[in-house]
VOPAGU-2260 file (C-alpha; in pm, 1 decimal, decimal comma):
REM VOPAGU-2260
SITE   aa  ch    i         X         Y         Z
SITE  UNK   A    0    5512,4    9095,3    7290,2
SITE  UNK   A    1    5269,2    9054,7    7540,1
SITE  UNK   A    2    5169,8    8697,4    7709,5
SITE  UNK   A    3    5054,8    8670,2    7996,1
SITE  UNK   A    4    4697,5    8632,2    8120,2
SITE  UNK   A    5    4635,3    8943,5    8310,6
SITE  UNK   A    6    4533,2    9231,0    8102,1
SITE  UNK   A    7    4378,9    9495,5    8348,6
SITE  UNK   A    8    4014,5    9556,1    8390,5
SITE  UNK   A    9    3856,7    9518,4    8116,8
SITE  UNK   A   10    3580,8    9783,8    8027,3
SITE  UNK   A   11    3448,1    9665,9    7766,5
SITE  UNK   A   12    3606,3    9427,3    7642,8
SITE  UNK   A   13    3621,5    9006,5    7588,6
SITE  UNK   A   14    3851,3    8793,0    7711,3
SITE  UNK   A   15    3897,3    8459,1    7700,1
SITE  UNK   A   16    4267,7    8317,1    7832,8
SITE  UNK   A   17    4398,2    8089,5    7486,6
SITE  UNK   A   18    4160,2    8197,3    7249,1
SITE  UNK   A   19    4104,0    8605,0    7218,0
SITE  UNK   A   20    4173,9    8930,2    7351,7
SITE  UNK   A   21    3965,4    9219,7    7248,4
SITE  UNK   A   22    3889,1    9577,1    7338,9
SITE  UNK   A   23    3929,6    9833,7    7594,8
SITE  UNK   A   24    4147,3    9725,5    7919,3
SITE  UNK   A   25    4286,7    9935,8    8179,9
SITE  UNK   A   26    4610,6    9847,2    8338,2
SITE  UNK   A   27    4838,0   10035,2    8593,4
SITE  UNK   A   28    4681,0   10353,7    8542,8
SITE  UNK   A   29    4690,7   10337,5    8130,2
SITE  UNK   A   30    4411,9   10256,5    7889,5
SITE  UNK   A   31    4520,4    9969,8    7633,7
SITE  UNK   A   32    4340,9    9869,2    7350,0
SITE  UNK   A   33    4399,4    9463,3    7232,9
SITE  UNK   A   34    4302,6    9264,7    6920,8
SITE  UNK   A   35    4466,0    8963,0    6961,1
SITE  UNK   A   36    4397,3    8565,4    6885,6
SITE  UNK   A   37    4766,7    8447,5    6870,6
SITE  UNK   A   38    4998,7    8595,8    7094,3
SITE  UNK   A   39    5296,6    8531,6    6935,7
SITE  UNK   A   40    5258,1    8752,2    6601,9
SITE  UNK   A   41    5149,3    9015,5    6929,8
SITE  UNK   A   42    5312,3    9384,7    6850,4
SITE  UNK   A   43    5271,8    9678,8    7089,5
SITE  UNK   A   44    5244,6   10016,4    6975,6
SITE  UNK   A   45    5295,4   10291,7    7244,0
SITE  UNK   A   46    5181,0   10593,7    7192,4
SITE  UNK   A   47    5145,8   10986,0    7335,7
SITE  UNK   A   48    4877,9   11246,5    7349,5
SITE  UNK   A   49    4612,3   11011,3    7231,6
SITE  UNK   A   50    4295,4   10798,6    7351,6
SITE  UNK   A   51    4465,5   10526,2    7446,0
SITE  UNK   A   52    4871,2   10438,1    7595,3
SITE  UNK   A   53    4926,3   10112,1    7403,1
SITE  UNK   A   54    4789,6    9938,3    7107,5
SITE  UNK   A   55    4855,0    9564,3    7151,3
SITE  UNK   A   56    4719,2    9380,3    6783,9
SITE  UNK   A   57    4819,0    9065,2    6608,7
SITE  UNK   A   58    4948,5    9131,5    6259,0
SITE  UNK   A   59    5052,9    8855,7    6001,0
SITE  UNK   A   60    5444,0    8927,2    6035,7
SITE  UNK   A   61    5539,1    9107,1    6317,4
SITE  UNK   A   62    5921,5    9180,0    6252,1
SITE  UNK   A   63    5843,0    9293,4    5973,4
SITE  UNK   A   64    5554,5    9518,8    6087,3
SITE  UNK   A   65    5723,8    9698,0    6315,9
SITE  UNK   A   66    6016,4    9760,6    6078,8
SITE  UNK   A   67    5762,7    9943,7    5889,0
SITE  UNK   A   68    5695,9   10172,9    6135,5
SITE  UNK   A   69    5975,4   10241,8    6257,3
SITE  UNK   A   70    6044,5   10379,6    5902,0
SITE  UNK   A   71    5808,7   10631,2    5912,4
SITE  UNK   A   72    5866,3   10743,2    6262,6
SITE  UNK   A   73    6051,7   11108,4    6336,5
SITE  UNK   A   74    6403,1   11050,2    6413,7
């Protein structure tokens, strides 16, 4: 879960501290992509040989979300 108020440079992107986080954002070297209005139902999904490093996006449970993919990820 991610909560704090710095979330790299953002290019492009909006971001307003409380209220939403959206876009592109670069951030110790990695490009992250955020969709987020409430922080705490936050998920991050990291991934490799693609676009971007992380996917940060609100979903509607996260526990259960990410138990979901981690179903259908190789083992």
């Amino acid at each position: 879960m991610r909560r704090s108020w710095w979330h790299g440079i953002r290019m492009p992107g909006t971001s307003l501290p409380g209220v939403i986080t959206a876009g592109t954002f670069y951030q110790h070297g990695q490009r992250l992509f955020w969709d987020v209005h409430h922080p705490e139902n936050t998920i991050v999904i990291s991934l490799h040989d693609e676009r971007y490093n992380e996917l940060i996006v609100e979903v509607a449970d996260p526990q259960m979300t990410v138990q979901l993919i981690q179903q259908w990820l190789p083992r």
